[in-house]
N, CA, C and O of each residue as an XYZ file, in Angstrom:
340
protein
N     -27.491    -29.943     57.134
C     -27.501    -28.516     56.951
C     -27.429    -28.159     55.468
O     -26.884    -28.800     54.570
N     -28.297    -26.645     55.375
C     -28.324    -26.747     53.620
C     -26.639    -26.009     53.373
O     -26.111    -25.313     54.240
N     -26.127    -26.262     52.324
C     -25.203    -24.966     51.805
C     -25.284    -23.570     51.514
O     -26.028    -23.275     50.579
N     -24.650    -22.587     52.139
C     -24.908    -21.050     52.089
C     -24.279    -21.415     50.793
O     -23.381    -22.212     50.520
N     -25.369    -20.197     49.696
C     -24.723    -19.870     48.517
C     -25.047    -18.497     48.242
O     -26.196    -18.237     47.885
N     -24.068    -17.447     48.377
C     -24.687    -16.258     48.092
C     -25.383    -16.068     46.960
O     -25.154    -16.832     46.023
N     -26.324    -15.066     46.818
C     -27.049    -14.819     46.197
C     -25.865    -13.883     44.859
O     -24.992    -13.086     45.203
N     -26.071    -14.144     43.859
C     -25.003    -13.148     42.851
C     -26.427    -12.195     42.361
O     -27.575    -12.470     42.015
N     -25.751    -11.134     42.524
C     -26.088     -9.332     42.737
C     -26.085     -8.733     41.513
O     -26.726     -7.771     41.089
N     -24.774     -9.873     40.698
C     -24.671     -9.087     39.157
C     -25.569     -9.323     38.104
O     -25.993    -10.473     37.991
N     -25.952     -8.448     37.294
C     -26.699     -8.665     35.926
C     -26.412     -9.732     35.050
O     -25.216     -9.781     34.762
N     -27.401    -10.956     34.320
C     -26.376    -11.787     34.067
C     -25.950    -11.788     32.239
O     -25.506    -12.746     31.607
N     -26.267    -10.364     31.704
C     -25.814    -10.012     31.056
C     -24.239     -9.726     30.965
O     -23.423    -10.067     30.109
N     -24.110     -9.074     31.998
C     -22.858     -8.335     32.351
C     -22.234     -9.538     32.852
O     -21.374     -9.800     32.010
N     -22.203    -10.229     33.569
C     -21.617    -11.514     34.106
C     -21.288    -11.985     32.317
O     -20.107    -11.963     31.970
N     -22.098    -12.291     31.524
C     -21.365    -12.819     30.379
C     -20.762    -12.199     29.374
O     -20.305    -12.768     28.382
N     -20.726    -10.456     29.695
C     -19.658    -10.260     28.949
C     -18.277     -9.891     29.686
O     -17.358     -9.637     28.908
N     -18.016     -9.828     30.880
C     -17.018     -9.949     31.765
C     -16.374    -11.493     31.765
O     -15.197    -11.722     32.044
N     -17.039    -12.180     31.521
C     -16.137    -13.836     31.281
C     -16.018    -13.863     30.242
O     -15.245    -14.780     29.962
N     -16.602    -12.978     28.772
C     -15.855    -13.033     27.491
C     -14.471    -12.278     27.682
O     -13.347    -12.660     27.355
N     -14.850    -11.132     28.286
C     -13.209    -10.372     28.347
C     -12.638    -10.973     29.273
O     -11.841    -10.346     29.971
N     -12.792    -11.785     29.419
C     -11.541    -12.783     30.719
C     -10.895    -13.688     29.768
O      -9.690    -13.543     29.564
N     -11.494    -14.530     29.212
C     -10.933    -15.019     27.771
C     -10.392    -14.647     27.160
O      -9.364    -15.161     26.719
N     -10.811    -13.673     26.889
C     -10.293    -12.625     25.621
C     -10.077    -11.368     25.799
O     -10.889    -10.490     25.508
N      -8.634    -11.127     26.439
C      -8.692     -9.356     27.235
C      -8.134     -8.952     26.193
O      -7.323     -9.557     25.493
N      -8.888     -7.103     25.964
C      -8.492     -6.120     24.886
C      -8.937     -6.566     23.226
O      -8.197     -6.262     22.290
N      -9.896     -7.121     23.073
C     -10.347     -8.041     22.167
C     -11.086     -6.612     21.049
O     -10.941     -6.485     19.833
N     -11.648     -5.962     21.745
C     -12.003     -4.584     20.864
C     -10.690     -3.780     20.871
O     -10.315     -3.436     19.751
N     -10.134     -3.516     21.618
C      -8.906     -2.665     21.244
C      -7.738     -3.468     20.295
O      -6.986     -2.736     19.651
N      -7.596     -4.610     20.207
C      -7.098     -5.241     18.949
C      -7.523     -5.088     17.604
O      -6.834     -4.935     16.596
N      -9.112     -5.169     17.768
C      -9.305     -5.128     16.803
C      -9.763     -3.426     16.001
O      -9.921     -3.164     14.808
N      -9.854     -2.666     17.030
C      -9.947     -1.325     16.390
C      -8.232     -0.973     16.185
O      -8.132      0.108     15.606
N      -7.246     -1.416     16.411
C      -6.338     -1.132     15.661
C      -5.779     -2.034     14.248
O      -4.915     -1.790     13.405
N      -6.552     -2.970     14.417
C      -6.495     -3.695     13.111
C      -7.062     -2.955     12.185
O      -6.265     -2.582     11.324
N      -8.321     -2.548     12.024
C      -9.268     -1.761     11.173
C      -8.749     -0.157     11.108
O      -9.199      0.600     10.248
N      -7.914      0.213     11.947
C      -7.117      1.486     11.632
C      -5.923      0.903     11.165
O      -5.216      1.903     11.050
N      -5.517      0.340     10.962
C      -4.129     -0.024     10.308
C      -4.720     -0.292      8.960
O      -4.268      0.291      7.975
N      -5.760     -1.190      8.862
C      -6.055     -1.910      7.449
C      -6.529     -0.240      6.774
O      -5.890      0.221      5.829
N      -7.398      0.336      7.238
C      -7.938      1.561      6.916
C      -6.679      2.662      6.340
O      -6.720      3.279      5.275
N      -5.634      2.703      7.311
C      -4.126      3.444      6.815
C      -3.640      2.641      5.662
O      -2.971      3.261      4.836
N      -3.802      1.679      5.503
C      -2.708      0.881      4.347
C      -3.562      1.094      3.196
O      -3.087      1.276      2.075
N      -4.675      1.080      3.409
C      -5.730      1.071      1.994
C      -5.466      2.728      1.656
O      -5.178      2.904      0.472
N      -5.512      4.009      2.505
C      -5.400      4.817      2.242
C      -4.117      5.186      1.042
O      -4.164      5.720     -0.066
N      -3.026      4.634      1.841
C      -1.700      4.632      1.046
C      -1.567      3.902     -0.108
O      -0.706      4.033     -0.977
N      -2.553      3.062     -0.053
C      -2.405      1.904     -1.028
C      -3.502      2.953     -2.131
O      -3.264      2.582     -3.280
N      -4.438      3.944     -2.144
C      -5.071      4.226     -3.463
C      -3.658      5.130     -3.733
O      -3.238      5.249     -4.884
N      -2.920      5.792     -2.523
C      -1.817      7.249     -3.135
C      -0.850      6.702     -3.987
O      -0.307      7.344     -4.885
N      -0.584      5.322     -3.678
C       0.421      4.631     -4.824
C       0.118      4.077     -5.817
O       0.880      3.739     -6.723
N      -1.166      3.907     -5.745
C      -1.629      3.700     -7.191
C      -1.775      4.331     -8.243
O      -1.513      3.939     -9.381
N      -2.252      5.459     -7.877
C      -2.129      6.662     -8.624
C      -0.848      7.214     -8.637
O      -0.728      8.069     -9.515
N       0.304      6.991     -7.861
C       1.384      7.495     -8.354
C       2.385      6.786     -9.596
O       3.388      7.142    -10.216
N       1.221      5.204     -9.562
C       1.777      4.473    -10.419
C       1.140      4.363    -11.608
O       1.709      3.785    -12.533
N      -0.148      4.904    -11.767
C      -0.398      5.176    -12.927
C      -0.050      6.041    -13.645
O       0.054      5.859    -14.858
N       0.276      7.473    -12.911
C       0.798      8.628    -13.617
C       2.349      8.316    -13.993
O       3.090      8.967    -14.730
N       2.604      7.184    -13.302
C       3.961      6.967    -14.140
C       5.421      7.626    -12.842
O       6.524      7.878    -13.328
N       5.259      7.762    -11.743
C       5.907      8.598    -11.308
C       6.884      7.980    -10.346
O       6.442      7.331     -9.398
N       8.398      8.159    -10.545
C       9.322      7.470     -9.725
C       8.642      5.818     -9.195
O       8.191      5.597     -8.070
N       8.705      5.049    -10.059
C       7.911      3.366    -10.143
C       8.890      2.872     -9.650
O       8.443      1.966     -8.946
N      10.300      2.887     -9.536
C      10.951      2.301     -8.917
C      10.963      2.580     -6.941
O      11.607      1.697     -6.375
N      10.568      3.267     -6.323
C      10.197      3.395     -5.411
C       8.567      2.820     -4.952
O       8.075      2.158     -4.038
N       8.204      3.371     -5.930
C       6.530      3.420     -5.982
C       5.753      2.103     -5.783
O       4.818      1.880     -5.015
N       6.364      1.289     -6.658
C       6.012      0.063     -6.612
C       5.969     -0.934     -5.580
O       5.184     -1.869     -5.427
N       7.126     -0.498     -4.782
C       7.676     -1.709     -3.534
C       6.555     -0.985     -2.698
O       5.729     -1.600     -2.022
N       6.626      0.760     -2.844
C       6.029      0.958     -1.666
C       4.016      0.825     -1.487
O       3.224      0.928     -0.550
N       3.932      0.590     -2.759
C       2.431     -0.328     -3.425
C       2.322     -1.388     -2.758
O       1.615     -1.313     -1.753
N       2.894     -2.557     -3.044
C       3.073     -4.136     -2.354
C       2.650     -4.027     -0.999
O       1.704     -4.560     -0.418
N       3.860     -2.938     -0.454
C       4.016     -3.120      1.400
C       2.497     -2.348      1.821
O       1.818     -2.586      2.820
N       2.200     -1.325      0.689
C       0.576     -1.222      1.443
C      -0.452     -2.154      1.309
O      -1.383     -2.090      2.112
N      -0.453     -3.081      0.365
C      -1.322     -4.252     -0.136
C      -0.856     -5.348      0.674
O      -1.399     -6.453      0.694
N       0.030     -5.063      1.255
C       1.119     -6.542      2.179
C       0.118     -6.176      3.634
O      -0.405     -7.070      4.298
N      -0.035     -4.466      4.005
C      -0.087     -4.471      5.725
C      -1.878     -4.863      5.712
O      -2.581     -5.481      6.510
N      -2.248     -3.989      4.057
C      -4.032     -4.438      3.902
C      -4.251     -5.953      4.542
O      -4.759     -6.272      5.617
N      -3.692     -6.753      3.503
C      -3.905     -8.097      3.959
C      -3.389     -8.853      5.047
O      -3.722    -10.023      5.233
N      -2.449     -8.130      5.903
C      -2.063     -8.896      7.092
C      -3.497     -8.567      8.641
O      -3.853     -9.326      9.542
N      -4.008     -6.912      8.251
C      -4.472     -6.647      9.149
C      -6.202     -7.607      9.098
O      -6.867     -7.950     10.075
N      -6.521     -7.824      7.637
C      -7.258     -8.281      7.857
C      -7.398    -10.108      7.908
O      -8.534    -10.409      8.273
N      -6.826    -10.906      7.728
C      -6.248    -11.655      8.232
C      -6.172    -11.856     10.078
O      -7.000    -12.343     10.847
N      -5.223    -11.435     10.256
C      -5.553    -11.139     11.493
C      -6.850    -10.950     12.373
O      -7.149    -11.585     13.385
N      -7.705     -9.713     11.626
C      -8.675     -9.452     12.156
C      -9.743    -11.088     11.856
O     -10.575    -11.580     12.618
N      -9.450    -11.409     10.960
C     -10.335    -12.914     11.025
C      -9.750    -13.805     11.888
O     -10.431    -14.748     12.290
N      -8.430    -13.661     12.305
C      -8.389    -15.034     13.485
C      -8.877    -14.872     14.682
O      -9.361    -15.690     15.464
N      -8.636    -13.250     14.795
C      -9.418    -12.878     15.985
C     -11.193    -12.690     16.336
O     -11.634    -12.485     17.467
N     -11.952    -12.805     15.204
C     -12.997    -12.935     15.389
C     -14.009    -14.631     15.178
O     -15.158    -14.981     15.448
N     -13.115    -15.118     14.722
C     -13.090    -16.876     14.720
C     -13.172    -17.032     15.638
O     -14.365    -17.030     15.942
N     -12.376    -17.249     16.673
C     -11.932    -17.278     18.651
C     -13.234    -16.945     19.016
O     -13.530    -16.825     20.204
């Protein structure tokens, strides 16, 4: 007797991007908050620059420079391990 094998119904486009997001669930929503985070830190990161060129309260200014140049480079980072995978 032969083996029943159903016939698959699905597109086999769609079949291969449904077994990428099985692998990899929320893989765009990771990464659109990576690119809004990196996008927020760069923002903050030109406002402290300029607050540090004009010279203005540097003792605050400065740390808070770093931590926007710190979240720049973590998000994108990140965003490269996740698109390596």
């Amino acid at each position: 007797m032969a083996e029943f094998k159903p016939k698959s119904s699905i597109d086999p486009e769609l079949r291969r991007r449904l077994k990428a997001e099985i692998k990899s669930p929320y893989r765009g929503l990771r990464q659109f908050i990576y690119v809004s985070c990196a996008a927020s830190g760069a923002i903050g990161g030109v406002v402290f620059l300029f607050k540090v060129l004009a010279g203005r309260d540097l003792e605050t200014t400065i740390p808070n420079l770093a931590l926007q140049i710190g979240v720049v480079a973590l998000m994108v980072w990140l965003l490269r391990i996740d698109r390596s995978k």
